[in-house]
C-alpha positions in Angstrom: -23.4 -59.5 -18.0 -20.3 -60.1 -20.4 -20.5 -60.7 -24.5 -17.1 -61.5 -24.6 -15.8 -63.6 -26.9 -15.2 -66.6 -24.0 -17.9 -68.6 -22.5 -19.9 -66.7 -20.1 -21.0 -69.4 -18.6 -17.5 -71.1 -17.6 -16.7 -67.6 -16.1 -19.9 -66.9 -14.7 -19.9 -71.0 -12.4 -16.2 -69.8 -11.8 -17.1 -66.4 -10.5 -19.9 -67.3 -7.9 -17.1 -70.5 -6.7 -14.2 -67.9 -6.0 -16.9 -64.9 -4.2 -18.4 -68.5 -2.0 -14.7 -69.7 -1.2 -13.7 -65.4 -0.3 -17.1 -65.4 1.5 -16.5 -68.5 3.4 -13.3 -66.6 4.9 -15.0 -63.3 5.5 -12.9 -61.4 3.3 -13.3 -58.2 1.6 -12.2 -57.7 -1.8 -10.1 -54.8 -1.0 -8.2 -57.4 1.2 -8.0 -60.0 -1.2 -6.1 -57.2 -3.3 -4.1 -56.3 -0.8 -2.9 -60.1 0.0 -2.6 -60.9 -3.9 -0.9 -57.5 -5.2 -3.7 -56.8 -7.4 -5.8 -53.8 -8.3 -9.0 -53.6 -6.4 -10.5 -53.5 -10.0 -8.7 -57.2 -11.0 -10.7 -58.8 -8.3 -14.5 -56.7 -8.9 -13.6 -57.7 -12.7 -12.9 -61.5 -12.0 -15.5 -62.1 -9.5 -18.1 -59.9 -12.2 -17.1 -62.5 -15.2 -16.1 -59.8 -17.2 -12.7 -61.1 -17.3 -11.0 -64.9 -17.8 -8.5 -65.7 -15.0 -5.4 -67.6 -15.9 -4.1 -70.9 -14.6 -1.5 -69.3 -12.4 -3.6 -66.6 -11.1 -6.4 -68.8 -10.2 -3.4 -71.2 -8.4 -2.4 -68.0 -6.2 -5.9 -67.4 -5.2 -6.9 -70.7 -4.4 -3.9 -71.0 -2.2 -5.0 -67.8 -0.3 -8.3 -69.5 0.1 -7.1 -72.5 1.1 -8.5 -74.6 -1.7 -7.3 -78.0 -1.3 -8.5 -79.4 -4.3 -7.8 -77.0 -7.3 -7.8 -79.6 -9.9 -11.7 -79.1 -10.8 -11.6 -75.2 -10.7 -8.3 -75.4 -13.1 -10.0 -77.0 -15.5 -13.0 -74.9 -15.0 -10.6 -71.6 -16.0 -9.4 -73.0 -18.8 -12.7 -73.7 -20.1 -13.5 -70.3 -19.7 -10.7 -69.0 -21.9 -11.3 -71.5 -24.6 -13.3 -69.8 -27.6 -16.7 -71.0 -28.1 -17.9 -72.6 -31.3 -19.2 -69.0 -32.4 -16.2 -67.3 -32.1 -15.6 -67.7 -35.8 -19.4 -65.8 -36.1 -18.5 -62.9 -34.7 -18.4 -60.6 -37.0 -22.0 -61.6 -38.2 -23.3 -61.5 -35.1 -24.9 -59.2 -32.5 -23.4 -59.1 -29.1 -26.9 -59.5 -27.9 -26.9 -63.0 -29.9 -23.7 -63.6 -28.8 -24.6 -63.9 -25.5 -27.7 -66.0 -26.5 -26.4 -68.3 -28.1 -23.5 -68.8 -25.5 -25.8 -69.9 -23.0 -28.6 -71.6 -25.1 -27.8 -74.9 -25.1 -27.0 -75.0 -21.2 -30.5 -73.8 -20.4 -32.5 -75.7 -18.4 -36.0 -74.6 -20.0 -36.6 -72.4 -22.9 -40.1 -71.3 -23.8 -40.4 -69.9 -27.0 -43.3 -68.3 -29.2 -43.4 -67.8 -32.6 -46.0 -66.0 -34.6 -44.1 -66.3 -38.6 -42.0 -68.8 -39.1 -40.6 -72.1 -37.3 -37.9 -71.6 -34.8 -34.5 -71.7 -35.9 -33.7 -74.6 -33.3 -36.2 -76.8 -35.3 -36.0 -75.7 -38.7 -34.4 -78.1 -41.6 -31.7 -76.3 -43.4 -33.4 -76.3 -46.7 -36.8 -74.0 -44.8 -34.2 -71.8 -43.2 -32.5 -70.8 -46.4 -36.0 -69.9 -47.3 -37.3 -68.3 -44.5 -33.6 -66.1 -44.6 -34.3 -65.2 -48.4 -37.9 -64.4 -47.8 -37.4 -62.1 -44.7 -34.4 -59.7 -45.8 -33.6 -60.6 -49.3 -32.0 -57.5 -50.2 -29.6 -58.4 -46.7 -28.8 -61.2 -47.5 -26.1 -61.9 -49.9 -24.6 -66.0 -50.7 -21.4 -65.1 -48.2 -24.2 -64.1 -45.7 -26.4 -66.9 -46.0 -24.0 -69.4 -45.7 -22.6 -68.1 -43.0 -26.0 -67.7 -41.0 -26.9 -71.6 -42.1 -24.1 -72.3 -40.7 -24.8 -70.4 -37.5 -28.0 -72.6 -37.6 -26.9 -75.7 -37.8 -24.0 -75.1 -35.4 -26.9 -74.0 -32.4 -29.1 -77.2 -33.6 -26.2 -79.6 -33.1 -25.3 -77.9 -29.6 -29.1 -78.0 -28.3 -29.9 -81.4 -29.8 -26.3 -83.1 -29.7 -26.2 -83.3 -26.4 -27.5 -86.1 -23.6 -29.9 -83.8 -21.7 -30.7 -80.7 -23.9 -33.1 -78.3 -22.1 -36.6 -79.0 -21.7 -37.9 -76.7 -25.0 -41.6 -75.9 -25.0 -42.8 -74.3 -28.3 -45.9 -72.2 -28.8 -46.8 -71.2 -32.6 -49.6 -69.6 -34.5 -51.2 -71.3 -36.8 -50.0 -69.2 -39.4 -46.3 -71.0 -38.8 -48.0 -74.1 -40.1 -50.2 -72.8 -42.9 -47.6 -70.7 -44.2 -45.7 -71.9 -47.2 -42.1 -71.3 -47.2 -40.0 -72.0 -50.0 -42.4 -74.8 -51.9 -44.8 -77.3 -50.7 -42.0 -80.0 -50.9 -39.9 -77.8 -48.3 -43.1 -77.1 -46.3 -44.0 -80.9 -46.1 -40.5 -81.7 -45.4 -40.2 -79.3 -42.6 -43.8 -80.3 -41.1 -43.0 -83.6 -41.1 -39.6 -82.5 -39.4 -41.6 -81.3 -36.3 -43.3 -84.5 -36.1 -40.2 -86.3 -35.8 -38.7 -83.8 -32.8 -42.4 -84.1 -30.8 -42.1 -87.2 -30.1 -38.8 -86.3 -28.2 -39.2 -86.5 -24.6 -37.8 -82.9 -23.8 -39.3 -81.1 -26.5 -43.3 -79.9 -26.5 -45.0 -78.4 -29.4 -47.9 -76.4 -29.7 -50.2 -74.5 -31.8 -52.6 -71.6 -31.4 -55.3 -72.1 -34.1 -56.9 -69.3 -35.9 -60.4 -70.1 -34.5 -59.2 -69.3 -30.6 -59.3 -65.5 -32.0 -56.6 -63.2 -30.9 -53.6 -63.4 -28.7 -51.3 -61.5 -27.1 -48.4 -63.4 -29.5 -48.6 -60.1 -31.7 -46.3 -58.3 -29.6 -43.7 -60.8 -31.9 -41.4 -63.8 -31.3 -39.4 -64.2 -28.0 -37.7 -66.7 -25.6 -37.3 -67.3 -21.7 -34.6 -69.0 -21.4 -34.5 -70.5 -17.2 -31.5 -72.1 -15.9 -30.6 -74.3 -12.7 -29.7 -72.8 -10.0 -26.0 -73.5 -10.5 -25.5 -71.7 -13.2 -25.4 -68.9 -11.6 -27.5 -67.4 -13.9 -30.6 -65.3 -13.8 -33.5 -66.1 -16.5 -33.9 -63.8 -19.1 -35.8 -62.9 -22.5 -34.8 -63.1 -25.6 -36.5 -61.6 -28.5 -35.9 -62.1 -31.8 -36.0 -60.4 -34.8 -34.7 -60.2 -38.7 -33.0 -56.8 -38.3 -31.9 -56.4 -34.6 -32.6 -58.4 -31.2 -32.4 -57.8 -27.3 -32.4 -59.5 -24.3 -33.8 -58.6 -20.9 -32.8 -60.2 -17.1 -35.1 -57.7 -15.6 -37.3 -59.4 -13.4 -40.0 -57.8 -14.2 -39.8 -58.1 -18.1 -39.0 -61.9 -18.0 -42.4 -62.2 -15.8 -44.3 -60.2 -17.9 -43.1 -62.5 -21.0 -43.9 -65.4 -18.9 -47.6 -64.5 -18.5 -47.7 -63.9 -22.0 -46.5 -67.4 -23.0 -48.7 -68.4 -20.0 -52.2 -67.3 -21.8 -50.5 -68.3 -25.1 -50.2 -72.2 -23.9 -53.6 -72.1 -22.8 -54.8 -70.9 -25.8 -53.2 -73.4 -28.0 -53.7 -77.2 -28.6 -52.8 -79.6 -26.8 -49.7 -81.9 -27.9 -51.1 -84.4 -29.0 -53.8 -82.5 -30.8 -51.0 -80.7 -32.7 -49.5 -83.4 -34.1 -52.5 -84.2 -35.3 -53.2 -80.9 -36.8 -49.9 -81.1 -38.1 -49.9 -83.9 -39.7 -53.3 -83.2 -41.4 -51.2 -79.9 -42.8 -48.8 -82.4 -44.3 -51.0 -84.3 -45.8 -53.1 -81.0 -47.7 -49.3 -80.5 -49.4 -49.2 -83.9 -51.2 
């Protein structure tokens, strides 16, 4: 899958269009080459996503595939050569997370376990320059943790900003609640902060307590990010780290993560009884 520095999703909707509309004709690549005085490797590349099409380009091949209406798909290329939000992150920023992020706030569903702090989706910014302090102090320098707040609130605004986000289901150990990051004040401030974002319709939050005993969420944090059909996009797995990350669309990883969350979920308590659990953690801060 690309990293580049254009939306991979854009490309990726564009892609499986263009291989349905070359499909629906019964023509081979080679021969689309051949009719549109490209290299064989042009077409593998565009219908891979690995490379943004231009305007005139896509005009040529829609013609060839007698496209009638183009107007949809234009704007659907130019999307995918317009710089995402993160583009100005680069340099900060793993191509692994690159791609994560670039296709986080399209999910459909994201499950994600955390076993140390609160997600970065539904931290407040004054808890993540803690938690970013706290983790790799001697990493982070001021330039740096500006720079990765800014990351954070730039994700938060895309997931939450938008009409539909993606269903989010959140699994923590109880130590992400118990855990004092920063000061009580912060702590209170962020707790309370999770209290607000339950009661959203497409966002579930749950904890394992320490009295279920042990669970497979010591393997460490990760995400399964699932997406509609499309998307043209395969589910993956995301995990996360301080230091380094990677991401998985193997089939058989992202299944095994998903029985993991599985027994995690039914471990943990229910909704309802984590707000409640929360909320009595607020209230031991005051």
């Amino acid at each position: 899958m690309s990293t580049a520095a254009a939306s991979p999703v854009q490309r990726l909707r564009l892609r499986k269009i263009l291989r349905e509309h070359r499909s629906r004709l019964e023509l081979t690549q080679d021969q689309v080459a051949t009719a549109m005085d490209w290299s064989l490797s042009k077409v593998i590349r565009i219908e891979a996503g690995s490379v943004a099409i231009s305007v005139n380009d896509l005009r040529a091949l829609l013609d060839l595939y007698r496209v009638a209406d183009k107007d949809g798909l234009i704007e659907l290329a130019r999307a995918a050569r317009k710089p995402p939000w993160w583009q100005a992150f680069r340099d900060q920023m793993s191509a692994d997370f690159q791609y994560y992020v670039g296709l986080e706030a399209i999910s459909s569903r994201m499950q994600h376990f955390q076993g140390m702090i609160v997600p970065g989706l539904l931290q407040t910014m004054e808890y993540a320059r803690e938690a970013f302090i706290g983790t790799v102090p001697e990493l982070v320098s001021d330039d740096d943790l500006e720079v990765r707040l800014a990351i954070r609130r730039h994700r938060q605004d895309e997931f939450f900003g938008q009409d539909e986000p993606p269903a989010l289901e959140v699994v923590v150990d109880e130590s992400v609640i118990r855990r004092v990051v920063g000061s009580p004040a912060i702590m209170r401030a962020q707790l309370c902060h999770l209290l607000d974002l339950s009661d959203r319709r497409h966002l579930v939050i749950r904890v394992v307590p320490f009295a279920r005993g042990i669970h497979p969420g010591h393997i460490g944090p990760f995400i399964i990010m699932d997406f509609d059909h499309e998307e043209a996009l395969e589910s993956l797995v995301y995990l996360e780290g301080p230091l380094e990350d990677a991401k998985s669309d193997d089939l058989k990883d992202v299944a095994r993560y998903r029985g993991i969350f599985d027994r995690l979920r039914s471990m943990a308590l229910s909704p309802d009884e984590t707000s409640d659990f929360i909320r009595r953690a607020a209230s031991e801060l005051d």
